[in-house]
C-alpha positions as CSV (number, residue, x, y, z in Angstrom):
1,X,-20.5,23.3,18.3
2,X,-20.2,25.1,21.1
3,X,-16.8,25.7,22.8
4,X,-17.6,25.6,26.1
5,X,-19.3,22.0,26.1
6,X,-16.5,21.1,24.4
7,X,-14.5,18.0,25.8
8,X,-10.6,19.1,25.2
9,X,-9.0,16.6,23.5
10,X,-5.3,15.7,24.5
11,X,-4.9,12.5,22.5
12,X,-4.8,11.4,18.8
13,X,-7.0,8.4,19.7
14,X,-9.7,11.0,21.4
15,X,-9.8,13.0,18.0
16,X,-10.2,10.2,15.9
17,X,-12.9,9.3,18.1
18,X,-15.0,12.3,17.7
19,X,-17.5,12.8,15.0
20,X,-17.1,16.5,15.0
21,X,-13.5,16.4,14.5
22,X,-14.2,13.8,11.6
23,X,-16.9,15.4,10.0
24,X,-15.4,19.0,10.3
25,X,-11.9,17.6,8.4
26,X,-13.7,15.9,5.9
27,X,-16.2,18.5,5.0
28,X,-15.4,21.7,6.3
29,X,-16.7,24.5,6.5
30,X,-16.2,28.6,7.8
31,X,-17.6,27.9,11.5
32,X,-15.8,24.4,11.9
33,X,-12.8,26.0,11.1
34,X,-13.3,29.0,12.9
35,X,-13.9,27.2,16.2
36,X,-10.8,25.0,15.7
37,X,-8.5,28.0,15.2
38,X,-9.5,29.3,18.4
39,X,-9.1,26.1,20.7
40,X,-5.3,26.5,18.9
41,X,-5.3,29.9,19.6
42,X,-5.8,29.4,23.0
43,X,-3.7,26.7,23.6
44,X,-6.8,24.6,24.8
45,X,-5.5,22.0,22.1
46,X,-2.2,20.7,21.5
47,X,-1.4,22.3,17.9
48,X,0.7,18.7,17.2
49,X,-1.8,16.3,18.1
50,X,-4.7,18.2,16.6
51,X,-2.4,18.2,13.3
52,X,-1.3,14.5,13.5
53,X,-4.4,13.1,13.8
54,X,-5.9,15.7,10.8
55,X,-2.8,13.5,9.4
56,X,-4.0,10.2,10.1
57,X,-7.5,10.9,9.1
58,X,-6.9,12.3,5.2
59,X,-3.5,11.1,5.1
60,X,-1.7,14.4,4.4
61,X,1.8,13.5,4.5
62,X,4.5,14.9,6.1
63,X,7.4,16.1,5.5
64,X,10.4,13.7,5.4
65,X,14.4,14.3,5.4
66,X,16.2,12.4,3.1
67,X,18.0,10.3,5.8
68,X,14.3,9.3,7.2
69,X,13.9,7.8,3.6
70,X,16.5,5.7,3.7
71,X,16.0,4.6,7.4
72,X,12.2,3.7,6.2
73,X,13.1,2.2,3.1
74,X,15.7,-0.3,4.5
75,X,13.8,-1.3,7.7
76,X,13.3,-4.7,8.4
77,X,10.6,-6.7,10.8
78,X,12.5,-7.6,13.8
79,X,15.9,-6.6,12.8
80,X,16.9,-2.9,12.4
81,X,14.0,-1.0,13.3
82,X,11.5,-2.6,15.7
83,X,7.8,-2.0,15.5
84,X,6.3,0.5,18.1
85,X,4.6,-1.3,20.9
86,X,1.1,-0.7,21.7
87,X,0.7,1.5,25.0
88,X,-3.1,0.6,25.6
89,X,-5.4,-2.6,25.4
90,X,-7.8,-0.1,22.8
91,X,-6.1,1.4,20.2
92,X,-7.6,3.1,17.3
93,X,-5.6,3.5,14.5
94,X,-8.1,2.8,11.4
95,X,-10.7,4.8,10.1
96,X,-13.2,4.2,7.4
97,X,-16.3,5.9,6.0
98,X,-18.6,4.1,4.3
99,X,-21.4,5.3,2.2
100,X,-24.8,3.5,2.8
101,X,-28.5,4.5,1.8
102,X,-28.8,8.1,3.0
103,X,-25.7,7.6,6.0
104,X,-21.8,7.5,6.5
105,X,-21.0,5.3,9.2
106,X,-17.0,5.9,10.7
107,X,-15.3,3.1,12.5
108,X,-12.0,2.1,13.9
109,X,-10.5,-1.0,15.0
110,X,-8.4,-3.2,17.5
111,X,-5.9,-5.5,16.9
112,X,-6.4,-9.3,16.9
113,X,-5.6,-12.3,15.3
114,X,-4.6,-12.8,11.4
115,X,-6.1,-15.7,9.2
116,X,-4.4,-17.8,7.0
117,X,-4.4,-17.5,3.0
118,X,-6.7,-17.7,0.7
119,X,-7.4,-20.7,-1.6
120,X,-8.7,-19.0,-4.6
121,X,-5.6,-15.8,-4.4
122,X,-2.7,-18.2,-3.7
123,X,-3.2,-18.8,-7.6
124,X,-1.3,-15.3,-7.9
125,X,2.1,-17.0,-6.5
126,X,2.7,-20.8,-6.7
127,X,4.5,-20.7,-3.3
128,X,2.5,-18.7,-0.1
129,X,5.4,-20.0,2.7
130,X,8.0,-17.7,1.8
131,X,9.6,-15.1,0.0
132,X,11.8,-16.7,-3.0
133,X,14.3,-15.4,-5.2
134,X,15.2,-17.9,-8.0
135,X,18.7,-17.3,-9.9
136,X,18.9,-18.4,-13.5
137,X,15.5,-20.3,-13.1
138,X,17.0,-23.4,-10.9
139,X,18.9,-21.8,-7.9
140,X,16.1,-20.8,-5.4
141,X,16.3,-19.1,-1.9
142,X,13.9,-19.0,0.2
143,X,13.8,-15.9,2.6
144,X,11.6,-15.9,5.7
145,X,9.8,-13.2,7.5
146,X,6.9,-11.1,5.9
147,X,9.4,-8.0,5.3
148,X,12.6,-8.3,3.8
149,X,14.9,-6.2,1.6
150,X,17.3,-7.3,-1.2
151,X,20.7,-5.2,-2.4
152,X,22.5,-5.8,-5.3
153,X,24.0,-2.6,-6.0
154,X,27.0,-4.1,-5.0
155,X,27.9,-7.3,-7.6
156,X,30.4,-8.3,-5.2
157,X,28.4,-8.3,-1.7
158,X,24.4,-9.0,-2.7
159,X,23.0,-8.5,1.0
160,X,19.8,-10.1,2.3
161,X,19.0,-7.6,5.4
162,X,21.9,-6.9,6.9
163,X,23.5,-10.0,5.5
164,X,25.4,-11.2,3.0
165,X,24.5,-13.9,0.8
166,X,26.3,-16.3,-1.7
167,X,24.9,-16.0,-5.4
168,X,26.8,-17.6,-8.2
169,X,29.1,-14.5,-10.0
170,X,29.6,-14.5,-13.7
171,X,30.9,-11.3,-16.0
172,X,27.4,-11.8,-17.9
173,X,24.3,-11.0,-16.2
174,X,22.4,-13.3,-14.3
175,X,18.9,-13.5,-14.1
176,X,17.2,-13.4,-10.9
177,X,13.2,-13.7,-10.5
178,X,11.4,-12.7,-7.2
179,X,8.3,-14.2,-6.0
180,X,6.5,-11.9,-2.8
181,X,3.8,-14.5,-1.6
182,X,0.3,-12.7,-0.4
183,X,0.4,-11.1,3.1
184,X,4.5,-10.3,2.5
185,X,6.3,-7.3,0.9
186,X,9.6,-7.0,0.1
187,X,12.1,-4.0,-0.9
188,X,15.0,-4.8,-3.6
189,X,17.8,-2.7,-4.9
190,X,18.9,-3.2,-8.3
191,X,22.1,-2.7,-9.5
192,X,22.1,1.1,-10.7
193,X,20.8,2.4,-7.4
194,X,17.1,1.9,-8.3
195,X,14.7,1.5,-5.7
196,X,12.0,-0.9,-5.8
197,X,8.8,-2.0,-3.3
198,X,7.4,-5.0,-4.3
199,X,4.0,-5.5,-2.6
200,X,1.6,-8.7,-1.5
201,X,1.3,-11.1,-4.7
202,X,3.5,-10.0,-6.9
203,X,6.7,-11.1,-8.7
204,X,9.6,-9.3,-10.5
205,X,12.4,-10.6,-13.1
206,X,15.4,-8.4,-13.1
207,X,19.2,-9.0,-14.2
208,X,22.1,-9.3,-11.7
209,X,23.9,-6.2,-13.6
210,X,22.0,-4.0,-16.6
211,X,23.7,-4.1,-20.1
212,X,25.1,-0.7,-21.6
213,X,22.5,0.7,-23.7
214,X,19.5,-1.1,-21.7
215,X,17.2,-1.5,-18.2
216,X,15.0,-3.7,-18.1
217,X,12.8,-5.6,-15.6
218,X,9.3,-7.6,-16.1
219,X,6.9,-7.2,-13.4
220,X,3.4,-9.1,-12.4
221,X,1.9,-7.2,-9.5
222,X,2.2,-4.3,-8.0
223,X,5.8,-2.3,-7.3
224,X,6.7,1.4,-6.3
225,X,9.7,2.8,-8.0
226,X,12.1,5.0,-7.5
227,X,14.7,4.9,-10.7
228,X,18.2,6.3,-10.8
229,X,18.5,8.9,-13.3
230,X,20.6,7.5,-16.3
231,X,20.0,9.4,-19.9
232,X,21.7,6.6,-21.6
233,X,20.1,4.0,-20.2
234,X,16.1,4.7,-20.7
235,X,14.4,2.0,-17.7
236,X,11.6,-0.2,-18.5
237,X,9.1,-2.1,-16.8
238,X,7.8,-4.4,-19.2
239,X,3.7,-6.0,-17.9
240,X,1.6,-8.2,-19.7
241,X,-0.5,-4.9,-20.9
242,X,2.2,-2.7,-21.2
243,X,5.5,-1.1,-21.3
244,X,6.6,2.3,-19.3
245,X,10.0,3.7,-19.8
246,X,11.4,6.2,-17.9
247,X,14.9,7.8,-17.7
248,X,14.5,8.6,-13.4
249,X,11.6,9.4,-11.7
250,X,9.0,7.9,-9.1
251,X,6.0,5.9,-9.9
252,X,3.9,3.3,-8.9
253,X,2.8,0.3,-11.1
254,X,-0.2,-1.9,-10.4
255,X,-0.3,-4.6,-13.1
256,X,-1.4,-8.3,-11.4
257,X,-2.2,-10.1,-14.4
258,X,-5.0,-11.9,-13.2
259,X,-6.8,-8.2,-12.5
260,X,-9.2,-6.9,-15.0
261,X,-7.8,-3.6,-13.8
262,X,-4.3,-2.1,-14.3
263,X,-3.1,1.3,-13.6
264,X,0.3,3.3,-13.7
265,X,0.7,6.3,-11.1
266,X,3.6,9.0,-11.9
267,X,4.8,10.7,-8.5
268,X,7.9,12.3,-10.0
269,X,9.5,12.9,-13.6
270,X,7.7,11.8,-16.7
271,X,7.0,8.3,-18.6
272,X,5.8,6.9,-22.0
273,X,3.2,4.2,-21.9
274,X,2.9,2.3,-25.1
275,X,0.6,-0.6,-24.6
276,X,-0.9,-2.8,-27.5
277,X,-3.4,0.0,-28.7
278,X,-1.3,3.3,-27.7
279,X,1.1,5.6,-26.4
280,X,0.8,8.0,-23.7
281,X,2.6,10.3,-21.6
282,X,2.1,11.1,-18.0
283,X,3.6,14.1,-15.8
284,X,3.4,14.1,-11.8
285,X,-0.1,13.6,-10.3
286,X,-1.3,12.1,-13.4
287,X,-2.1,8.3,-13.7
288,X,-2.8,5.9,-16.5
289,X,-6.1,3.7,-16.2
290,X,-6.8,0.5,-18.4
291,X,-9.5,-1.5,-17.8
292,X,-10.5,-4.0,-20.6
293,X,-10.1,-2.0,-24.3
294,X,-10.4,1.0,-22.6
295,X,-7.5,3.2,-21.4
296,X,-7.2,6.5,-20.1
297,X,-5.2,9.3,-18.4
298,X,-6.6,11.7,-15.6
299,X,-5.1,13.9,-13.1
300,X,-5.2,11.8,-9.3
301,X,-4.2,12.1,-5.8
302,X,-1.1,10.3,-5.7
303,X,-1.5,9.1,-2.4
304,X,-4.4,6.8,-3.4
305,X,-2.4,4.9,-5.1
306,X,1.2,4.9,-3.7
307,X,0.3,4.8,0.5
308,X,0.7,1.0,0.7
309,X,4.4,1.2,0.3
310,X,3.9,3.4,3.5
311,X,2.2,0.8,5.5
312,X,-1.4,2.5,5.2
313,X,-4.2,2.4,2.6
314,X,-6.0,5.2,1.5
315,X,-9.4,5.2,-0.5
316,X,-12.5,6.7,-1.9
317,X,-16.1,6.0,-3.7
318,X,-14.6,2.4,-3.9
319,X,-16.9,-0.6,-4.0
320,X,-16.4,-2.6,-0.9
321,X,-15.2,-5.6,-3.1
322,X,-12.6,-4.0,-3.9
323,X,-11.3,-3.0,-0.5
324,X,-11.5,-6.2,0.5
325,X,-9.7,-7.6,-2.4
326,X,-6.9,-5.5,-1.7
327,X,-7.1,-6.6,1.9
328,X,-6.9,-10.0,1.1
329,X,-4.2,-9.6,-1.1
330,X,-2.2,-7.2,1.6
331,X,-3.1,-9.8,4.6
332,X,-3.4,-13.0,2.8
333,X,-6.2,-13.7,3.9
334,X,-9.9,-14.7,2.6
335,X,-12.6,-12.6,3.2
336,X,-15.8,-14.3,1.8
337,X,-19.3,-11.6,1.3
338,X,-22.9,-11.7,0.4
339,X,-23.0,-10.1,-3.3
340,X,-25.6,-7.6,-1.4
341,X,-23.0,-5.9,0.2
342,X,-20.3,-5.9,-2.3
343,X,-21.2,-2.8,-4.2
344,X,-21.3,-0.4,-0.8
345,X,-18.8,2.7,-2.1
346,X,-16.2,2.9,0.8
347,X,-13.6,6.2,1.2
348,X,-11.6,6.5,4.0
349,X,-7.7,5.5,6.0
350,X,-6.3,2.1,6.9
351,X,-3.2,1.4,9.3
352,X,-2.1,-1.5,7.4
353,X,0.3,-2.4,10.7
354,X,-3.4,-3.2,12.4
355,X,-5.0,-6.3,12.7
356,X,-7.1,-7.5,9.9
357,X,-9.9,-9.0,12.2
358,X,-10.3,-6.1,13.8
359,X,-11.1,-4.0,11.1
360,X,-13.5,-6.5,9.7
361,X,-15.2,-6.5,13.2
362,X,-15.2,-2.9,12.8
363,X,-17.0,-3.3,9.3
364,X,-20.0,-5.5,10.1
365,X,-20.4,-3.3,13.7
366,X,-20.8,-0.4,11.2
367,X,-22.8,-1.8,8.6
368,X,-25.1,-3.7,10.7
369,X,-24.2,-7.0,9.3
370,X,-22.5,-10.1,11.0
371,X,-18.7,-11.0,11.0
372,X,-17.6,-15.1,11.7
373,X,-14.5,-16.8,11.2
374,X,-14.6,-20.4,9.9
375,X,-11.8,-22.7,8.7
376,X,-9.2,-19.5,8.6
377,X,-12.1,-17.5,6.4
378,X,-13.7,-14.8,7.4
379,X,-17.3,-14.2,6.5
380,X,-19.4,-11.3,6.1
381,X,-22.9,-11.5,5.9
382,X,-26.3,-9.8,6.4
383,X,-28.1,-10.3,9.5
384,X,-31.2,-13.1,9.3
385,X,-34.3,-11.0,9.3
């Protein structure tokens, strides 16, 4: 590349644009790097958008104070923090490479229009309208919006949001059950300070107070966790394949029982699996992998596996089935494909904020195949020869 042919970049959009800027992050190598230290040297690119869109592109992640957490973590759709508007008509804000016969294709996406559920996933939650928390199996609230967030670290004022609700109060504990319906996430504080992200699909039984020797929650989906430290009290998320107890740390645990797949992800701390055939520990950056009879433990990424919670999706060498399983799942949506096209290995960044039309336009432009929308599914499918 030569320097002086160069067009200067001066937005995030233009980088992300750019097939040398994509290419040279991805794989680079001693002249790539060498020509972008000198356009930062001198000061013919902006050293923060160069670095934010390097961030957007491999999903590095920056560096966050403590108070930023919180803010993120308690945000609500609408309410306390408002989403950022979109400043032009074309904004690219996805990007994803996929792998076909001898080429990688990028492409990035618009936003749109969203589709309605899909028949064959809404058998992962019996009710796709709302949000639900049921109390002691009869006492049921619904909660609208597709973001909310729970408290009950305080017994005495449970908060939905920013306000609070009326729950029946015994000295015992009560059980509560949440349902998160696809295309909906929800955030939920349990009584000892825990932290949890429950994500599209999935559902989580927890107690109104834990006992004194004893945490314990049941979970069917998928939820990040960040757990209070308490030596006495060992925490553990009990899944129809397995148990992981942990005295504080952060993880993230994908278990939807109707998955052939499940997986435990360890960001912080350290955990015991014991599952029906073994036990196994993880430390940070390691994650546990069952699939079937088979069960393993290898050293990941973390960020693979933990972005959604985030609001992007990050992935590599995955078969395009799977991406758009998750998708669905994320969107509530259906995305029907030819079986041809299902197997295509896919690595690459998602802004799950965007539009889920326009990355599936993105998707057939890129792959050469054609996108239509028909009774609130989406279809992908090769192109009549």
């Amino acid at each position: 590349m030569n320097v002086n042919n160069y067009h200067f970049h001066t937005t995030v959009t233009e980088f992300l644009s750019d097939e040398f800027f994509i290419s040279s992050m991805l794989d680079p190598t001693a002249e790539s790097d060498l020509f972008w230290q000198h356009l930062l040297a001198e000061g013919k690119i902006s050293e923060a958008t160069f670095l934010d869109a390097r961030q957007k592109l491999l999903g590095e992640p920056k560096p966050m104070d403590p108070l930023r957490k919180v803010e993120l973590f308690m945000r609500i759709r609408d309410a306390q923090v408002a989403r950022p508007k979109i400043r032009h008509l074309y904004r690219y804000a996805a990007a994803i490479v996929l792998a076909t016969v001898g080429a990688s294709l990028w492409f990035y996406f618009q936003r749109t229009a969203i589709s309605d559920n899909s028949e064959a996933l809404l058998a992962a939650t019996e009710d796709s309208t709302g949000i639900r928390l049921v109390t002691n199996g009869d006492q049921t609230l619904q909660i609208s919006g597709k973001e909310a967030v729970l408290d009950f670290s305080n017994a005495e004022n449970v908060k939905l949001n920013t306000q609070t609700i009326e729950l029946s109060k015994k000295e015992e504990a009560i059980q509560h059950e949440v349902h998160v319906p696809l295309g909906k996430r929800m955030s939920l504080v349990l009584h000892d300070g825990t932290k949890l992200w429950v994500n599209a699909g999935s559902s989580i039984q927890f107690p109104s107070h834990f006992s004194d020797n004893k945490r314990e929650v049941r979970v069917n989906g998928e939820v990040y966790a960040d757990v209070t430290k308490d030596p006495k009290k060992p925490f553990v998320f009990h899944t129809k394949e397995f148990d992981v107890q942990v005295l504080g740390t952060s993880l993230n645990i994908h278990a939807y029982e109707q998955d052939a797949k499940h997986q435990v992800t360890l960001v912080e701390g350290s955990v015991r699996m014991k599952s029906k055939t073994g036990e196994y520990m993880l430390s940070p950056d390691q994650a546990y992998f069952k699939s079937g009879q088979v069960e393993q433990v290898k050293k990941v990424d973390v960020t693979f596996f933990t972005s959604w919670k985030d609001g992007f999706y990050r992935f590599k060498d995955q078969p395009l089935q799977d991406v758009i399983h998750n998708l669905e799942r994320y969107y509530g949506a259906s995305i029907a494909y030819e079986p041809k096209i299902s197997t295509l290995k896919c690595s690459g960044y998602l802004d799950l904020q965007e539009d889920l039309q326009a990355v599936l336009r993105g998707v057939a432009f890129s792959m050469d195949i054609q996108l239509k929308k028909e009774n609130n599914t989406y279809k992908l499918y090769q192109k009549p020869m």
